[in-house]
N, C-alpha and C positions, 0 to 999 in steps of 0.2 A: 676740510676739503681743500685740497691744491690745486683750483685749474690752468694757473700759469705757464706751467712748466709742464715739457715732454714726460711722460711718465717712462720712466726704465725698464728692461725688459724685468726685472726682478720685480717689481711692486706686485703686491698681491689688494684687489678692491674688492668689491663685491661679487662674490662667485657665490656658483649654485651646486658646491660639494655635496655628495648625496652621505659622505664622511668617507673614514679610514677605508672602512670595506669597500666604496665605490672604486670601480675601475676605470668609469666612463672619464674622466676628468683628467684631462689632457695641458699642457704648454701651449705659449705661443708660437714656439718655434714649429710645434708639431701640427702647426691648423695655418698654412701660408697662403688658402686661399681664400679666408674671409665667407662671403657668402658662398661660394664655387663647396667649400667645405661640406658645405650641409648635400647629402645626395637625395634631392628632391626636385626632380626635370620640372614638376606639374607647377610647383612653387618659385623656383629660384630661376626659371628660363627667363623673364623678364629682363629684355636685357637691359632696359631703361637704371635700373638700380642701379649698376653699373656700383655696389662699395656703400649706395645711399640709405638710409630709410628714416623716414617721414622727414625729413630734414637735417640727419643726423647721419655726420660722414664714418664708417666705420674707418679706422685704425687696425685692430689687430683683435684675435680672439686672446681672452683670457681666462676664461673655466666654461667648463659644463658640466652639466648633471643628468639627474632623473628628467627635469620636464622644461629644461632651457638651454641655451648657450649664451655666455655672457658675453659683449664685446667691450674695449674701451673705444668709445666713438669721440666727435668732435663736434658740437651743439655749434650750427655757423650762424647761426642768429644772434647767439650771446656770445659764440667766444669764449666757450671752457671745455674742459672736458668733461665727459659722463659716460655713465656705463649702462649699456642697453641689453638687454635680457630678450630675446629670441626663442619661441615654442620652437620645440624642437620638431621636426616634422614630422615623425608621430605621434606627436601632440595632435597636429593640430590636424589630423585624418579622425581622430578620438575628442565627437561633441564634448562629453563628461569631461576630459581631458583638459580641453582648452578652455573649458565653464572652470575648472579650478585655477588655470592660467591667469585667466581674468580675479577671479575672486581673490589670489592671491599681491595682485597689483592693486586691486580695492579694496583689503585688509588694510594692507601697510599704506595707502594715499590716508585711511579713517585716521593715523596715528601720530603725532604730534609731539615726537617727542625726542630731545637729542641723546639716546641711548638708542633710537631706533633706526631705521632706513627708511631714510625719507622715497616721498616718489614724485621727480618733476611733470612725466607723460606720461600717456599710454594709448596704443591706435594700432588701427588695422591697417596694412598694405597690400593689395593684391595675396589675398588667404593670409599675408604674413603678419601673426599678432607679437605684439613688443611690448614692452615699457620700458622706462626711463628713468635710473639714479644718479644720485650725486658718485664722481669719481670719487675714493676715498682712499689714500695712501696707506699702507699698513699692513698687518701681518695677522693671519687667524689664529684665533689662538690656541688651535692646536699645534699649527705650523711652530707658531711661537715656544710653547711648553714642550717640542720636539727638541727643537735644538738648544736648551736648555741643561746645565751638568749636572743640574741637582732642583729636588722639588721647590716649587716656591716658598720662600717665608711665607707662617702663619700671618701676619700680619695684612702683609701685602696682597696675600689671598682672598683674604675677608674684606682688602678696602677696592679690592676688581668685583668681587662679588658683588657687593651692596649695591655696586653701578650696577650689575647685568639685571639681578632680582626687581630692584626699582623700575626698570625698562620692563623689564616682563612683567612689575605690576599693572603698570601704565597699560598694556595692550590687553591683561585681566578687565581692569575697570572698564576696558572700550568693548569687551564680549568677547574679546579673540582671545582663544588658548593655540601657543605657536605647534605644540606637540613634535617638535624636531628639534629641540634645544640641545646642541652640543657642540663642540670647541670652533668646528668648521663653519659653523656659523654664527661666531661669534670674532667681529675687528677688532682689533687690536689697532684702534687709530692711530697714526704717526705726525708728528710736526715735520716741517722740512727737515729738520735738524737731525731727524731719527730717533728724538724722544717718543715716549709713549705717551699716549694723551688720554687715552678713553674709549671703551670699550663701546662696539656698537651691536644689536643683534638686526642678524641680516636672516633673507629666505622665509617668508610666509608661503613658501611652496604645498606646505601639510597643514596649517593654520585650519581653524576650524571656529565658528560664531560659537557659543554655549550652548546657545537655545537652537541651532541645528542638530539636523539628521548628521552631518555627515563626524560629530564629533561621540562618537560612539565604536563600536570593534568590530562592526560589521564589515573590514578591513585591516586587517596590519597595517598600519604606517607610523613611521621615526624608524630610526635607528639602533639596531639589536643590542649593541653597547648601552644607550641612554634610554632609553623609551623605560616607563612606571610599567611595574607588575601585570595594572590592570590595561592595558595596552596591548601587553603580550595575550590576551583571552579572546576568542573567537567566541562570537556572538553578540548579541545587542546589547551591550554594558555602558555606559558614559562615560565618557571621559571629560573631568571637570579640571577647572586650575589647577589641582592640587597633583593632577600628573608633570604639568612642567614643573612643581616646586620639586618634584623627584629628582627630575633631567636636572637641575641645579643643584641638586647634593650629590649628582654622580661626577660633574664639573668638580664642584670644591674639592671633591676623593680627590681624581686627577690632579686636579693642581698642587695638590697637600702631599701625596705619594706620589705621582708619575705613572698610577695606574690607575683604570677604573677598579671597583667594585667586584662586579663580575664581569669574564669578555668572553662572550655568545660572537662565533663567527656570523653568523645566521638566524633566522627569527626561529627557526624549529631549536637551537639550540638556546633561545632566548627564554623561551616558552618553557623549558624545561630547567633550567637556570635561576629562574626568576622567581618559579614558585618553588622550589627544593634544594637549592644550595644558601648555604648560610652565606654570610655580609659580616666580615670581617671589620672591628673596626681600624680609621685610621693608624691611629694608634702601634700597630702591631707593623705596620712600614716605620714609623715613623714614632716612640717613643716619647719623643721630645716634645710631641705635639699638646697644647693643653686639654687638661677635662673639659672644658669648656667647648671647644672645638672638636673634639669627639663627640661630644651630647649632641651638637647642635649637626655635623654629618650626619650622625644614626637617624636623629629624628625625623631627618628629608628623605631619607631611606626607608623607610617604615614600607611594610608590604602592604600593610593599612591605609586604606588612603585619610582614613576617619583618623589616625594615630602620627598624622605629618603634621604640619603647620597647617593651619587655616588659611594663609595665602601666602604670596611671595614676601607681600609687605611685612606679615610676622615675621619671615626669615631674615629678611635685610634688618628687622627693627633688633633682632635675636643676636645676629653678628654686631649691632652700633653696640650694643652692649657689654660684647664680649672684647671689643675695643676699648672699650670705658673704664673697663676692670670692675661692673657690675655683673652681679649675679645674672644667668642665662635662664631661660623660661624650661629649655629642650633638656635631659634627663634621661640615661642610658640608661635602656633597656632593665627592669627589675626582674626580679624573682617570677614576677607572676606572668609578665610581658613573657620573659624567655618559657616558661612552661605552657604557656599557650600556644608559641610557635611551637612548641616541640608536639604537642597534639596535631596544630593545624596541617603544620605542613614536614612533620619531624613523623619517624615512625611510632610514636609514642602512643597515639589514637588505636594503632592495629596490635599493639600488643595489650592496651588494656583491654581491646577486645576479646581477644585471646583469653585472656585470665578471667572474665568475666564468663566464657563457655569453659574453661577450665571448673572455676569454681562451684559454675553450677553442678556438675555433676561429680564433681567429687562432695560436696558436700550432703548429693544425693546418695550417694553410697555408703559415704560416715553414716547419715543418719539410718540408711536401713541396714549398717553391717552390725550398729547399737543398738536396735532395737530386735533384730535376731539373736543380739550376745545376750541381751535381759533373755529374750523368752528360754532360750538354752539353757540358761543359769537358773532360771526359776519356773522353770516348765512344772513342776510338781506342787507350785502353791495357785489352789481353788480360785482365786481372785483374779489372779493374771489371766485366764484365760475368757473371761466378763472383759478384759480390755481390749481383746483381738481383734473383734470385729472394729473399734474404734480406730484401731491404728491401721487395718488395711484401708478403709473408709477414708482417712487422715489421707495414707502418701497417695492413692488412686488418684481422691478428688483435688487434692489442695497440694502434695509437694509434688507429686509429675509435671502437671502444667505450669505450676507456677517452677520450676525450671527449666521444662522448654520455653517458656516466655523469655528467659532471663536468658540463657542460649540464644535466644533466636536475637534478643539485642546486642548480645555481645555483637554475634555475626555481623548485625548491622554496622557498628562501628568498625570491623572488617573492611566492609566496603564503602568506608565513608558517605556514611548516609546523612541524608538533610532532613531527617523525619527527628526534628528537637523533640517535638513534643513526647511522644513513645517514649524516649529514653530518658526524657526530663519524671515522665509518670515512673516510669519502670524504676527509677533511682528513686526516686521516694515514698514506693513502695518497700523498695528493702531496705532504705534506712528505717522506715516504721518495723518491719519487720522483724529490723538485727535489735530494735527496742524491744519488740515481745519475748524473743528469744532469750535477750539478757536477763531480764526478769526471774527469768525461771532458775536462775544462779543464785540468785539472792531471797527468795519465796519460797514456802515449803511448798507450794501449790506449783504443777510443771502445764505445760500447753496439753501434755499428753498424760490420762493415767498409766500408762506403761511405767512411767518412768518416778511417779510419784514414791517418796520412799525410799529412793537407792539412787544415793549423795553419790556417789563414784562412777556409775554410767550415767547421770544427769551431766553434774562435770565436765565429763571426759567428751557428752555429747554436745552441749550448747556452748564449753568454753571455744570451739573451734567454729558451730554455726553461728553466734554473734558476731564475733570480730570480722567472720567472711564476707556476712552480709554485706555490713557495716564499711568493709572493702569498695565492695559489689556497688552498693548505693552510690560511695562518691565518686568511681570511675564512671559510671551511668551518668552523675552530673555534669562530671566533665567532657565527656561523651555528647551529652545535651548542650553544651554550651558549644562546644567547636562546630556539632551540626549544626545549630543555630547561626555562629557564623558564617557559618560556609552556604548558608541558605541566603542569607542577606547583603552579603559582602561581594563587591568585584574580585575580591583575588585570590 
């Protein structure tokens, strides 16, 4: 903090960017009249303020957002500078509004920690509500990684990182998850000199306690660029730490490549982004970059929230390591990981459904096009005709429905359904199934007397209905398993 000296018109301190897509977020040149700026007669007619508030001489405006206006003011009691944060005046017509106003200045006063924003005050003035930061010289660091010719060194990426992650665990441990983590609010502290000092994260405007209501999707908020998966979901889902550890590996992307991940103009195009476009790794910008530093992106990427770090503090301890030139905990993406997405959220779910109502009824057809090629072929021996009644008996009761059953689940996984169980039974059933079937390949004994006797339509008939089954059963597992996810899972 520098409060000695006049601040420049160029310095950037604590602003209330809503990010890149915000439009609200103006210059100082372009706000020359201070309070006069805000158009609110009901609030600002006092003429007494006269530039003042609570004892704090405003200066000049320097950002606004979503739900403030920041100014740099002049503390005349102490004799420094600070920057004071102003409800914006439809804030503060909006109770709920300016209860998060407040909540957001009694987040960041609980938190104690120099990676964070600190808070000197906070009071009411005639309707007008405020708080109070330290001035802080410096540049965000989006602003920063804008005018930049080329992406950060790996290195140098991972030693800003460990700063932000650690700050963000710090206000984890205190119950606040900040759920807006991205470049615009995050300083880029400066010495006089114009070095870089140390990263600060600013704006608990979206902040949320754990153990509240309000940290949950019963609203969109962050930013469509960085906000986790399960974020982007309407309806009562949680949002726990392990969303901002997301907003942190969509950061490192950026700073690693010079782009995010994915770029949703918009939350409707976030929503649909988020859950169905793949995730590139680093990597593919950027070659050079180590496996290490890939693994440990991907991981903070996960659509999973169960399949990220366990907390910031994993992350930060993940990257000291990959600094060390010790092996890393995080592990791209496997075989089984990537066929999973491809079920979950890939079309891979809808085509094995398809094949699943495929199979069943062509396998209903093999078997009664074989079992009319026997009676045709041996319509004139005594015996065959003792087994008719068995085999209309057979497909009536047992192979119809248990085809439509097997049909009607494929369908299911059609429409991605969350009913595991059904398809978890339905799959092991015809894996028992494609077992009795096989049998009958290797047995002089068949499921069916039709077929007892005659090696070449037994054959010709079970070598196609075991292995389908046998099909059948594991895409049903698989089936089973992603509904299961998709039942239990935020994303």
């Amino acid at each position: 903090m520098d409060n000695g000296t006049e601040p420049k018109q160029g310095d950037s301190i604590t602003r209330d960017d809503t990010d890149v897509d915000s439009k609200a977020t103006v210059s100082s040149s372009q706000s020359s009249h201070l309070l006069g700026a805000i158009e609110s007669p009901q609030i600002w007619s006092a003429q007494h303020l006269r530039g003042h508030v609570g004892g704090y001489e405003l200066v000049r405006e320097i950002g606004r957002g979503g739900f403030g206006i920041v100014y740099l003011a002049r503390d005349e009691k102490l004799k420094r500078n600070v920057a004071i944060k102003i409800a914006r005046p439809e804030i503060v017509r909006d109770v709920a509004a300016i209860r998060r106003f407040q909540d957001e200045a009694q987040s960041a006063a609980r938190l104690d920690h120099p990676g964070i924003i600190s808070i000197y005050d906070s009071g009411e003035q005639d309707d007008l509500h405020y708080y109070v930061m330290p001035y802080l010289i410096g540049q965000h660091l989006g602003d920063w990684l804008a005018n930049q010719s080329s992406p950060m060194p790996e290195v140098e990426a991972a030693q800003w990182m460990i700063q932000i992650a650690n700050a963000v665990q710090y206000g984890h441990e205190a119950g606040i998850i900040h759920r807006d983590l991205k470049p615009q609010n995050i300083l880029m502290q400066q010495s006089p000199s114009g070095e870089l000092r140390k990263p600060v994260v600013l704006d608990f405007g979206l902040c949320a306690n754990t153990e509240s209501t309000v940290a949950t999707t019963t609203r969109i908020a962050g930013t469509p660029r960085y906000i986790a998966p399960e974020q982007a979901m309407f309806g009562n889902r949680r949002i726990t730490p392990k969303s901002d550890v997301y907003s942190l590996g969509v950061m490192l992307y950026q700073m690693l490549t010079g782009t995010t991940p994915l770029a949703p103009d918009s939350f409707a195009e976030a929503v649909l982004m988020l859950h169905h476009s793949q995730i590139d790794g680093p990597q593919k910008h950027r070659p050079e970059l180590s496996d290490a530093m890939q693994a440990i992106c991907l991981k903070c990427l996960r659509r999973d929230p169960d399949s990220r770090y366990e907390s910031a503090a994993a992350f930060e301890a993940d990257l000291q390591r990959m600094l060390e030139g010790r092996p890393v905990e995080a592990k791209c993406p496997g075989i089984l990981e990537r066929f999973g997405y491809e079920l979950y959220h890939g079309p891979l779910e809808r085509i094995f459904g398809w094949a699943i109502i495929a199979i069943n009824f062509l396998i209903w057809a093999w078997a009664a096009i074989g079992g009319l090629l026997v009676w045709q072929r041996h319509s004139n021996e005594p015996q065959l005709a003792e087994t008719l009644p068995e085999f209309i008996f057979f497909v009536v009761l047992v192979v119809v429905p248990f085809h439509l059953l097997g049909a009607h689940a494929g369908s299911l996984m059609v429409r991605g359904t969350k009913h595991y169980r059904w398809l978890a039974f339905m799959g092991l059933v015809s894996l028992v199934w494609s077992g009795i079937q096989a049998t009958n390949l290797f047995t002089s004994g068949t499921t069916l007397k039709i077929y007892e006797g005659r090696v070449l339509a037994t054959t010709l008939v079970f070598l196609v209905i075991a292995p389908a089954f046998f099909a059948q059963g594991c895409m049903l597992v698989a089936g089973a398993w992603t509904a299961w996810r998709r039942n239990r899972s935020n994303v």
